[in-house]
Residue frames relative to the residue before (quaternion, step in Angstrom):
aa qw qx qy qz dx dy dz
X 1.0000 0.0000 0.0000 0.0000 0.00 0.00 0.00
X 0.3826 -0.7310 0.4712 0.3118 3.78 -0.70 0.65
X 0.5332 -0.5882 0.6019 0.0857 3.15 -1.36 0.94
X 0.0778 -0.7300 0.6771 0.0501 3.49 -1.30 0.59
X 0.3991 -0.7117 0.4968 0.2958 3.62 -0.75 0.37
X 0.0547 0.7865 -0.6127 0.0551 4.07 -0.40 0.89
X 0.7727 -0.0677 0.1212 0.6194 3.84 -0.07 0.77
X 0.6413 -0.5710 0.3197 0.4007 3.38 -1.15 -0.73
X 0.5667 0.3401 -0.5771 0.4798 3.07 0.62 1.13
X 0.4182 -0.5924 0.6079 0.3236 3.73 -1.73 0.21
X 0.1278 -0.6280 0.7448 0.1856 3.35 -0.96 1.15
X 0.6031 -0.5238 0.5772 0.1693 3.87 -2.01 0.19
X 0.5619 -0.7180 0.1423 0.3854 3.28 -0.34 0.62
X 0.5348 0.4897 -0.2627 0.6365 3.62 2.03 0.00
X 0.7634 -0.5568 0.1447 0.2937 3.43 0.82 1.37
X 0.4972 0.7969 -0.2015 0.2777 2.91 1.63 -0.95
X 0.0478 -0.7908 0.4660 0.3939 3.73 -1.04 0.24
X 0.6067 -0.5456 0.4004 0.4171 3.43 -1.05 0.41
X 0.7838 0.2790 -0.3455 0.4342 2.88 -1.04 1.59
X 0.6561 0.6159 -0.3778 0.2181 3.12 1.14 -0.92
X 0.5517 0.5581 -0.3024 0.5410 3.52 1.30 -0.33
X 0.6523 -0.4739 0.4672 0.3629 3.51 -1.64 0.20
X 0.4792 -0.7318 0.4549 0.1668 3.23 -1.51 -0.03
X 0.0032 -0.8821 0.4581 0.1093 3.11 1.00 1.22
X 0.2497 -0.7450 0.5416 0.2987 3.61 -0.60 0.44
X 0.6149 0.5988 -0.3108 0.4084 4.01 -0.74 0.33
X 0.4552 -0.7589 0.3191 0.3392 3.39 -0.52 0.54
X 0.5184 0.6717 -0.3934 0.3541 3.59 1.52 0.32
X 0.6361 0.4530 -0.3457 0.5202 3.32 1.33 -0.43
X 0.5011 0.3968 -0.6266 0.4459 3.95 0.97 0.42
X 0.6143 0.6492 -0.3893 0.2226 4.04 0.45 -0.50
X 0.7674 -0.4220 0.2635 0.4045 3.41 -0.90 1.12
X 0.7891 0.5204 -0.0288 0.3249 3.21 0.40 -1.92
X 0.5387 0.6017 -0.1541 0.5692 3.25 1.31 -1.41
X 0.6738 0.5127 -0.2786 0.4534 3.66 0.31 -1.19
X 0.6971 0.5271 -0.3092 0.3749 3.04 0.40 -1.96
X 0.7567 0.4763 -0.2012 0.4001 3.73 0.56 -1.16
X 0.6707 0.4614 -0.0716 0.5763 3.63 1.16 -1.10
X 0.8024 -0.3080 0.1621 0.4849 3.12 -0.11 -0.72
X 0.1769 -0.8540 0.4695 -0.1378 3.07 -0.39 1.87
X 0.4708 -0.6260 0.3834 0.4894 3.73 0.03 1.00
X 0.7885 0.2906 -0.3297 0.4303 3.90 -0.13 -1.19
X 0.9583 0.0697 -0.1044 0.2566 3.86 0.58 -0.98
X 0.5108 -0.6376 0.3436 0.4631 3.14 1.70 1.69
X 0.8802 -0.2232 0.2499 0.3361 3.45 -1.47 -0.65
X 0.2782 0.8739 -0.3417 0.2053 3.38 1.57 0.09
X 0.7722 0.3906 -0.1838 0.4663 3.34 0.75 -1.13
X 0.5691 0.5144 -0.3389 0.5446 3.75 1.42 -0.22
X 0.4860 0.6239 -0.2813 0.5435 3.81 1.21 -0.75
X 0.6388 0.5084 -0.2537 0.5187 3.74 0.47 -2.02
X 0.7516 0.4773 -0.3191 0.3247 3.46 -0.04 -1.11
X 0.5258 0.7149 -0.2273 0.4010 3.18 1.41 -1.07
X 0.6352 0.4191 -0.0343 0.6479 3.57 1.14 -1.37
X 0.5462 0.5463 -0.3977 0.4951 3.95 0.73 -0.37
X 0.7127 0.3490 -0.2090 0.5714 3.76 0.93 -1.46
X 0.6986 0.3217 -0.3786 0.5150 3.95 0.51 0.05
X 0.2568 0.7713 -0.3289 0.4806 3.40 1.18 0.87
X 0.7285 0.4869 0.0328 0.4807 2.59 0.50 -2.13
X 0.6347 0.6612 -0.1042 0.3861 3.33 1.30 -1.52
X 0.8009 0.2826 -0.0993 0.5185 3.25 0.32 -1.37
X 0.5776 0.6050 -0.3234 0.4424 3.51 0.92 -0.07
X 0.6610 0.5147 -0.2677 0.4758 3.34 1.22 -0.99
X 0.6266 0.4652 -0.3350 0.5279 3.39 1.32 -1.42
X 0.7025 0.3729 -0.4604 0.3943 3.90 0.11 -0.40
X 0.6005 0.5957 -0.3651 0.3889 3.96 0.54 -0.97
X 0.8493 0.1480 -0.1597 0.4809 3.43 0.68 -0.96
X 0.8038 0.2556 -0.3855 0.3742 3.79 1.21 0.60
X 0.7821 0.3590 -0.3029 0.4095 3.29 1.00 0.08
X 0.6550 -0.4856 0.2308 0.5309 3.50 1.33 1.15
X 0.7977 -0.4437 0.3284 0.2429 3.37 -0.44 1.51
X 0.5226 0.6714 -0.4476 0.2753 3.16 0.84 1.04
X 0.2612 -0.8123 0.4266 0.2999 4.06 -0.46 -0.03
X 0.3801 -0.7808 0.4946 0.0336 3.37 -0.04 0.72
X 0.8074 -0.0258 -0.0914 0.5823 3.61 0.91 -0.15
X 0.6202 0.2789 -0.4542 0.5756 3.88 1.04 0.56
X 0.0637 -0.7417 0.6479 0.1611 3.48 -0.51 0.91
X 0.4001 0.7211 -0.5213 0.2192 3.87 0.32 0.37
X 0.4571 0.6687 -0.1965 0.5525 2.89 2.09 -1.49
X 0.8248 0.4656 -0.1814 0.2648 2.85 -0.05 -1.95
X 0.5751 0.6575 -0.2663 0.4075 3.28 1.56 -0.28
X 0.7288 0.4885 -0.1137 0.4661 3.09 1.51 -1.28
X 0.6056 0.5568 -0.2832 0.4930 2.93 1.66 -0.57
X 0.3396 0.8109 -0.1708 0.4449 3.62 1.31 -0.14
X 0.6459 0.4666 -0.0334 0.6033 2.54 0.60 -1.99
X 0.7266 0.3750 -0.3343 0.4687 4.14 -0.08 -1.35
X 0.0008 0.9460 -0.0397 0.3217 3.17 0.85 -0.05
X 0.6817 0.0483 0.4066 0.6063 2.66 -1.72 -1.79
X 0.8843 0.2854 -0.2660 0.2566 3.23 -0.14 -0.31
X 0.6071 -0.6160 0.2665 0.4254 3.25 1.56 0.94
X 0.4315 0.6202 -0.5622 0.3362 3.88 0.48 0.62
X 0.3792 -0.7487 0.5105 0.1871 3.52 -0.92 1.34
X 0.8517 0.3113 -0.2823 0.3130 2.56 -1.86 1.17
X 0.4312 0.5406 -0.2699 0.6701 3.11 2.06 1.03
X 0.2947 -0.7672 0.5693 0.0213 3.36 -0.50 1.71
X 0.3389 -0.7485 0.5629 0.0898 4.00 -0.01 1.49
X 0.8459 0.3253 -0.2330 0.3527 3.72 1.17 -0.98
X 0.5514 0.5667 -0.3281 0.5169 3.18 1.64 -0.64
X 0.7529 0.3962 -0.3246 0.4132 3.73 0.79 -0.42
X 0.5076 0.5391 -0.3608 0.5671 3.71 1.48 0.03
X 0.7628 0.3995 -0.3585 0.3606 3.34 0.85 -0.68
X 0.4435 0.6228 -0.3824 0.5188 3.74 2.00 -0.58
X 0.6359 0.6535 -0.2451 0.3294 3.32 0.78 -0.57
X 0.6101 0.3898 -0.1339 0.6767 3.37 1.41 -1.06
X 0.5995 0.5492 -0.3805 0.4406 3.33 0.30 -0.83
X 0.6478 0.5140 -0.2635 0.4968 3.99 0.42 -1.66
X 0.6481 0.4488 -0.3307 0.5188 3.99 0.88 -1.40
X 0.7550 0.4789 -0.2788 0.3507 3.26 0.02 -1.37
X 0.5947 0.5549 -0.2901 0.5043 3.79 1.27 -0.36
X 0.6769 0.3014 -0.2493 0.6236 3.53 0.55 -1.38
X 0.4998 0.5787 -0.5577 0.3230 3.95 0.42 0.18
X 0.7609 0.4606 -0.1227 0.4402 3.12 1.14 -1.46
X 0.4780 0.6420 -0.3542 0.4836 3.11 1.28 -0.46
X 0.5467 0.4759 -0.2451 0.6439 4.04 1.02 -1.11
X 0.7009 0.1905 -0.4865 0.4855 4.02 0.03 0.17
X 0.4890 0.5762 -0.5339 0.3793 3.75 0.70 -0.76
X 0.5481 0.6824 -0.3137 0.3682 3.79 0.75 -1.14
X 0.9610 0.0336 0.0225 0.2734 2.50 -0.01 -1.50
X 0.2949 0.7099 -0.4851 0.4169 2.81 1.73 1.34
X 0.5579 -0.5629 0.3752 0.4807 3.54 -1.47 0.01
X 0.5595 0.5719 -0.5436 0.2537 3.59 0.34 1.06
X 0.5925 0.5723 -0.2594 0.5041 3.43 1.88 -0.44
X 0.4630 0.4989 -0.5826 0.4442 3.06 0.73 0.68
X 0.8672 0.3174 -0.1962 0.3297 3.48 0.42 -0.21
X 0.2909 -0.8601 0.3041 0.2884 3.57 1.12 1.42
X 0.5403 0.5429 -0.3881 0.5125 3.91 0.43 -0.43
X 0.8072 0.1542 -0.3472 0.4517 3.92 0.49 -0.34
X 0.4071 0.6223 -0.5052 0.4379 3.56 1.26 -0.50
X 0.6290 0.5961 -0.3152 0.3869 3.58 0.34 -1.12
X 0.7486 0.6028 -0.0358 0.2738 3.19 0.37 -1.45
X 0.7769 0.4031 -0.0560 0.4804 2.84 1.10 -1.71
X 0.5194 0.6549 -0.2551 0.4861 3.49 2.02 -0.44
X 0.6636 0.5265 -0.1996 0.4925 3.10 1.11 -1.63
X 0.6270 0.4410 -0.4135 0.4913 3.83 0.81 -0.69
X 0.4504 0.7295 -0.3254 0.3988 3.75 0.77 -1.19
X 0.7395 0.5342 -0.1108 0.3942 3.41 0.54 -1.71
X 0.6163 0.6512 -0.1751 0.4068 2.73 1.00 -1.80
X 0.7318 0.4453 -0.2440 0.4546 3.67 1.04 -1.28
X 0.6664 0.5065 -0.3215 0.4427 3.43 0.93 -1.25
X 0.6135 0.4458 -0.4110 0.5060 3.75 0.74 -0.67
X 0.5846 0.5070 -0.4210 0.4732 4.00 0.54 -0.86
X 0.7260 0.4289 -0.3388 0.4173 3.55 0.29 -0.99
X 0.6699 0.5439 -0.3020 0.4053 3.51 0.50 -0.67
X 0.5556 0.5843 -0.2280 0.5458 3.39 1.45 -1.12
X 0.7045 0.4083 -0.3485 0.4642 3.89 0.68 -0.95
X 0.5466 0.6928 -0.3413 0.3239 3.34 1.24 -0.75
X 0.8197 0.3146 -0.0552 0.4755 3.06 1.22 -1.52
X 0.3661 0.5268 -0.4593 0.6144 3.30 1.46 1.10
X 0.6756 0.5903 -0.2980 0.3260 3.28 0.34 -0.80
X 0.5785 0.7704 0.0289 0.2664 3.06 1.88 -1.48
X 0.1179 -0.8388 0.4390 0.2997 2.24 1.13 -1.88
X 0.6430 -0.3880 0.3074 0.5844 3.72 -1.45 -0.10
X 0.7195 0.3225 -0.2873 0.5438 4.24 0.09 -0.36
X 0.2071 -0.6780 0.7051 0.0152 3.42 -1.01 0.80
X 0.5183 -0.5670 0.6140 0.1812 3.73 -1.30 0.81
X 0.3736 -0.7202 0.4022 0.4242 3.72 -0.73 0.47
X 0.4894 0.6223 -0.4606 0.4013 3.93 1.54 0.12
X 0.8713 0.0487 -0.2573 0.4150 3.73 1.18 -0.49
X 0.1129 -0.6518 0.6399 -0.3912 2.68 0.77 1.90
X 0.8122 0.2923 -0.1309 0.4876 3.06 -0.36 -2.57
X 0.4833 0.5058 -0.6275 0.3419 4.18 0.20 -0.11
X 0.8621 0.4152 -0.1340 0.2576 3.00 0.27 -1.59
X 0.7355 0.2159 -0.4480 0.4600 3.22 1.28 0.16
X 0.2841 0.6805 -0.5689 0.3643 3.75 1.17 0.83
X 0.5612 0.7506 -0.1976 0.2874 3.30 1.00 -1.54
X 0.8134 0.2545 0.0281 0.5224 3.34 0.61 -1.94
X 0.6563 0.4157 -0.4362 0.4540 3.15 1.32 0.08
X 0.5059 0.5430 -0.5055 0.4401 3.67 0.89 -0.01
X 0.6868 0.4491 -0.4380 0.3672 3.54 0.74 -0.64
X 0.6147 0.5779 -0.3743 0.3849 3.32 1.11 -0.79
X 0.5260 0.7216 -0.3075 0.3289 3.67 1.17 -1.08
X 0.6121 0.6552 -0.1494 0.4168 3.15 1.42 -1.70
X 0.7093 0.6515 -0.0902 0.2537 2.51 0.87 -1.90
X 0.7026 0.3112 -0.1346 0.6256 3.41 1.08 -1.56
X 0.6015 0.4866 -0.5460 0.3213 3.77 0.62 0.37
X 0.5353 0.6556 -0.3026 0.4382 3.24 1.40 -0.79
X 0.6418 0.5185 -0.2576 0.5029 3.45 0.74 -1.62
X 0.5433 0.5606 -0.3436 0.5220 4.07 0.65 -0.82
X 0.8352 0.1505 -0.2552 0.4633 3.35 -0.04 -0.66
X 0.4931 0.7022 -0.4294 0.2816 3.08 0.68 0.02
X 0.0345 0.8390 -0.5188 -0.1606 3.21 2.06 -1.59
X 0.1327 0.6287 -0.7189 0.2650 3.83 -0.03 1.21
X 0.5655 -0.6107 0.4792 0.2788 4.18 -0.31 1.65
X 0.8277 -0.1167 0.1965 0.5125 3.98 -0.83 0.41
X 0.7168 0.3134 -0.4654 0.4140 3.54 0.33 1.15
X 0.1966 -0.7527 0.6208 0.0972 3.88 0.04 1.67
X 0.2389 -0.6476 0.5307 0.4919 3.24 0.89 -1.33
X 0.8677 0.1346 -0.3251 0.3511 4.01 1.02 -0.25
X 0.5052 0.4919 -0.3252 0.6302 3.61 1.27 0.01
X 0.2903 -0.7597 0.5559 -0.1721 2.80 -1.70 1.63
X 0.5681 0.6770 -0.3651 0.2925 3.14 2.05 -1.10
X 0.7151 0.4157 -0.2799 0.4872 3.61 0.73 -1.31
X 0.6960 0.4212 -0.4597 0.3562 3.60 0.66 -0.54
X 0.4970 0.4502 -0.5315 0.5175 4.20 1.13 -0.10
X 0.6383 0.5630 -0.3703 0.3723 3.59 0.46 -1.38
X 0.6256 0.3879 -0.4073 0.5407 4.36 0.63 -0.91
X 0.4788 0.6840 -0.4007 0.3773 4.03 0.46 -0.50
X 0.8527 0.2601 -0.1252 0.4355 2.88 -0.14 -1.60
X 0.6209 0.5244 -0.2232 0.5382 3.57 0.91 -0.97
X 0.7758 0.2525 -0.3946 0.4226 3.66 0.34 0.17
X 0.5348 0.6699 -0.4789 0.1897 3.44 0.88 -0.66
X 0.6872 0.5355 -0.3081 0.3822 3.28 1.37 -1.22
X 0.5596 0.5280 -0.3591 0.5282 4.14 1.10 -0.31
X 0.6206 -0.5872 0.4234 0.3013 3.86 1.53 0.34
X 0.7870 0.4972 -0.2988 0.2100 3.42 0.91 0.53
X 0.2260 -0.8706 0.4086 -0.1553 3.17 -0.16 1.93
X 0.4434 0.6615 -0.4881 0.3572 3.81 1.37 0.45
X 0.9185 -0.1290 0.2208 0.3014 3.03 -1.76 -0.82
X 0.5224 0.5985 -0.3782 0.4752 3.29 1.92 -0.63
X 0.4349 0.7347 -0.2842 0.4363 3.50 0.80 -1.51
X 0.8117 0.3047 -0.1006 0.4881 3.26 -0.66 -1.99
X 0.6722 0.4763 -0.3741 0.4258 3.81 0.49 -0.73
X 0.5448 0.4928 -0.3812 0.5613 4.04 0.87 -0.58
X 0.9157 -0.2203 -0.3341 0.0374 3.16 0.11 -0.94
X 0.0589 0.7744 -0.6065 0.1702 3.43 0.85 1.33
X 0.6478 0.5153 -0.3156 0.4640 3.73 1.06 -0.67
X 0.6494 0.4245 -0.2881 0.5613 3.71 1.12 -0.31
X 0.5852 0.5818 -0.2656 0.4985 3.62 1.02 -0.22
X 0.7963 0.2555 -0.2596 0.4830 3.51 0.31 -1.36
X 0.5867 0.4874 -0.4573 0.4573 3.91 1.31 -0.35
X 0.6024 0.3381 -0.4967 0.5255 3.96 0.58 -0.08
X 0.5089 0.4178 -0.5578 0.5054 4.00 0.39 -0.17
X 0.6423 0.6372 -0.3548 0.2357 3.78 -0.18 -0.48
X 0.7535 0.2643 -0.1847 0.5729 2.79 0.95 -1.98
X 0.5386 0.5825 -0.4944 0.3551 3.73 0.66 -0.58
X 0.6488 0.4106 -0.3022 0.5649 3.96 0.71 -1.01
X 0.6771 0.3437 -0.4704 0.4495 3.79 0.31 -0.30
X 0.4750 0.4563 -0.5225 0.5414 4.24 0.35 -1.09
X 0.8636 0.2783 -0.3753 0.1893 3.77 -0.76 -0.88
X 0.5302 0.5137 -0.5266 0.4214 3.49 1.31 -0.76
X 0.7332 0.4220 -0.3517 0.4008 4.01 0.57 -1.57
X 0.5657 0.4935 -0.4521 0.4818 3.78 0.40 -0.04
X 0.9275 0.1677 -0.0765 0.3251 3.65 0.04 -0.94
X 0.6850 0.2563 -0.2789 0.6223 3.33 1.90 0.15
X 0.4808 -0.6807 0.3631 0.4167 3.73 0.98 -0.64
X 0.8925 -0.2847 0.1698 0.3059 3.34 -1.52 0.41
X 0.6531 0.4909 -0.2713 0.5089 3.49 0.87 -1.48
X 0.5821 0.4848 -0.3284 0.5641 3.88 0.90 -1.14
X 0.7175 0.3218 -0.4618 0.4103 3.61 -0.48 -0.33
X 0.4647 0.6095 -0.5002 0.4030 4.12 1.12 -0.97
X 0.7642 0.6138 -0.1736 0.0951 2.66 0.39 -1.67
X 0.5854 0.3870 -0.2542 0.6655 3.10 1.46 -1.12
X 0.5681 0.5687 -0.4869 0.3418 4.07 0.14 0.01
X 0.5569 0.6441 -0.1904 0.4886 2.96 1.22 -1.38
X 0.6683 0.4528 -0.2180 0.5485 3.90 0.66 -1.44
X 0.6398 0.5894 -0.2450 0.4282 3.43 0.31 -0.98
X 0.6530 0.4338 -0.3039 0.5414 3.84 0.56 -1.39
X 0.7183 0.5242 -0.2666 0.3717 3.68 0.58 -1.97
X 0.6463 0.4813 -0.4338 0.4031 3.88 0.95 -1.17
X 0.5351 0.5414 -0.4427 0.4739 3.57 1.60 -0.94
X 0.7428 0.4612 -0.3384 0.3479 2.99 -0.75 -1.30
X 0.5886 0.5935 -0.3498 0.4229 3.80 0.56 -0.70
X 0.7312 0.4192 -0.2372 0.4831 3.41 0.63 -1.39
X 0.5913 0.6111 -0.3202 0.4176 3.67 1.17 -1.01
X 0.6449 0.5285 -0.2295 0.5022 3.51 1.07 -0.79
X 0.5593 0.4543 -0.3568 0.5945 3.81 1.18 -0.75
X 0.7593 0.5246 -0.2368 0.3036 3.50 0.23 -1.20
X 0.6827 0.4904 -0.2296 0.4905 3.37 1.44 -0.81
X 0.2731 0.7780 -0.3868 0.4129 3.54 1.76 0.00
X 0.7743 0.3471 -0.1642 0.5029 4.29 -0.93 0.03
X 0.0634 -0.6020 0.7111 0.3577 3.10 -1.58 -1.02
X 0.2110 -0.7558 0.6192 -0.0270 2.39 -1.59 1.98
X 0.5746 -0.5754 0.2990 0.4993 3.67 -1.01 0.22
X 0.6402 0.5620 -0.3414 0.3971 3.88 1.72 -0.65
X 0.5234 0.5136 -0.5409 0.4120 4.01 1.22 -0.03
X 0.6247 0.4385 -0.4768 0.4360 3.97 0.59 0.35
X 0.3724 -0.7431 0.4679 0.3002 3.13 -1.64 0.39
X 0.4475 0.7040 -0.3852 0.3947 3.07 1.33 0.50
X 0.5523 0.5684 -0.2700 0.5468 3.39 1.45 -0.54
X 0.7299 0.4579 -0.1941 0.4690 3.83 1.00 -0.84
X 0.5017 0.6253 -0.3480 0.4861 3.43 1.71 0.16
């Protein structure tokens, strides 16, 4: 690719600096697509990472809906409505486990706003990172809980366990916010079905498109792989693979946040 001289560094002709991106070796990481997902000029490997957390999404949601009373743990829109059935006396709605997902989701994206605005968020590769490990514990802990449990769960670690995974989630989507990675929240779907349908007719069928819906895809892969693990192995199994999932994230997020790339600014993501 040709090279232009800009100051003293050479940027590439897609803005980019050499190097700043991994080395994929293979001829798929020179492809359009490949890049876009891996190592994207503005958000390095971000949006292949996001997705990652889109399908444990899908996950942890299934394992709470169908084992700890109809709660959501990382869509609180649901979790709102579900509240509501409730309060209002509809069976088979847990009033405490979903008040406590509730706090739990605040009390995360609370912390998530100091993580911000601490002197690690200035630099989006560790902000990222250091959340994703964070997570990593609160889901583990929640998981040991529900080992501990057993196949019946008390209705106190019920609400631990979905306080637990929702604080990580809380975290999570504050992090992911500032992050501002285009059509990947990792837990809300409305606007990303809602940019779908509403562009196709203005004729657009690129990378936006295909980005919506890999994020609507890998979250039905999720919940479909979580419903079967809790249906046919049980609750602790479905943690379990959430748990793996965050850690395989969080793992790469830590490699990635390594160097200085041009995507650990937010000026580069602008």
């Amino acid at each position: 690719m040709a090279t232009v001289e800009h100051g003293p560094k050479q940027l590439t002709a897609d803005g980019s600096v050499p190097g700043d991106v991994p080395d994929m070796n293979g001829a798929a990481a020179r492809t359009p697509l490949a890049r876009r997902w891996f190592a994207d000029p503005r958000h390095g490997p971000l949006p292949v990472l996001l997705l990652l957390l889109t399908a444990n999404t899908g996950v942890v949601d299934a394992v709470s809906i169908l084992s700890l009373g109809r709660v959501f743990v990382a869509n609180m829109t649901g979790n709102v409505v579900f509240v509501g059935f409730a309060v209002a006396g509809a069976p088979g709605f847990s009033l405490s486990a979903s008040l406590w997902a509730l706090a739990g989701f605040v009390a995360g994206a609370y912390a998530g706003g100091l993580l911000i605005r601490s002197s690690i968020g200035s630099h989006r590769g560790n902000l990222f990172a250091v959340a994703l490990l964070v997570e990593t514990l609160m889901l583990g802990g929640a998981l040991i809980v529900s080992i501990a449990a057993g196949r019946t769960l008390s209705m106190v670690e019920d609400d631990i366990i979905a306080a637990g995974v929702a604080i990580g989630l809380g975290l999570q989507n504050a992090i992911v916010r500032r992050l501002a990675v285009p059509d990947l929240t990792t837990t809300v779907l409305t606007m990303t079905l809602t940019g779908i349908a509403a562009d196709v007719p203005a004729g657009d069928h690129g990378p936006t498109i295909v980005r919506r819906a890999a994020a609507v895809v890998t979250m039905l892969v999720g919940a479909i792989v979580g419903a079967l693990l809790v249906i046919h192995l049980g609750r602790s199994e479905g943690l379990a693979v959430a748990v793996a999932l965050v850690a395989v994230t969080a793992t790469a997020a830590v490699t990635a946040a390594r160097g200085h790339k041009a995507w650990h600014s937010y000026t580069a993501s602008r």
